[in-house]
C-alpha positions, 0 to 999 in steps of 0.5 A: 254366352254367345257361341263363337268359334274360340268357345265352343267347349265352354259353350257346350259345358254351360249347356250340359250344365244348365241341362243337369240342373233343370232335368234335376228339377223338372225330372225332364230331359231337356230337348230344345234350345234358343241359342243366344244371338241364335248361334248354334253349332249343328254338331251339337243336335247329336252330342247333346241330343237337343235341338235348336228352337230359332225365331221368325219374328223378332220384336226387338223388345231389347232395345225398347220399353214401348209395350204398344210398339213391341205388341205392334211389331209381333201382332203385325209379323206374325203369320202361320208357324211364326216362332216369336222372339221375346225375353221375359227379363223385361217388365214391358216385354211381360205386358207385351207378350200378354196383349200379344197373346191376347190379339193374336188370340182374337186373329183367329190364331191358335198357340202349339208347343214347339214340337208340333211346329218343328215336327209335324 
């Protein structure tokens, strides 16, 4: 669901749901958020004590089943700190983010958790 000013309620409510069941299951509380359409509302960091994780590179992998040109677009933008946009809904972007990994990897670049790029 994207956030829109007319939702917010039902917005947040999805959002403390979803965080019920995954803390449910991983016994974790759930502390980022990749906002649909990266839509946020800043309110939202101290009511549900989250933070929004946003995108740097955004490789569009929606719009196409070309590995070798979503592969392309990531490995070209990609630069210090970039945060990736991909969505594991789609076989193409799966084999994607692998070869991603891969040349990146092979760059010289090194993969952190969001914490260390957002905080440190």
């Amino acid at each position: 669901m994207q956030l829109k000013s007319g939702n917010k309620e039902t917005f947040k409510e999805e959002l403390i749901r979803t965080n019920e069941i995954i803390t449910g299951i991983t016994g974790e509380e759930v502390l980022y958020v990749r906002p649909p359409y990266g839509s946020w509302d800043k309110s939202f960091e101290s009511e549900l004590n989250m933070f929004p994780v946003l995108w740097t590179v955004d490789t569009l992998d929606w719009c196409s089943t070309n590995v070798e040109r979503i592969t392309e677009k990531a490995v070209s933008k990609a630069e210090e700190n970039d945060i990736i946009l991909m969505h594991d809904y789609y076989p193409s972007t799966i084999t994607a983010a692998l070869d991603v990994v891969d040349e990146l990897l092979e760059k010289g670049y090194e993969f952190v958790t969001v914490d260390e790029i957002l905080f440190d």
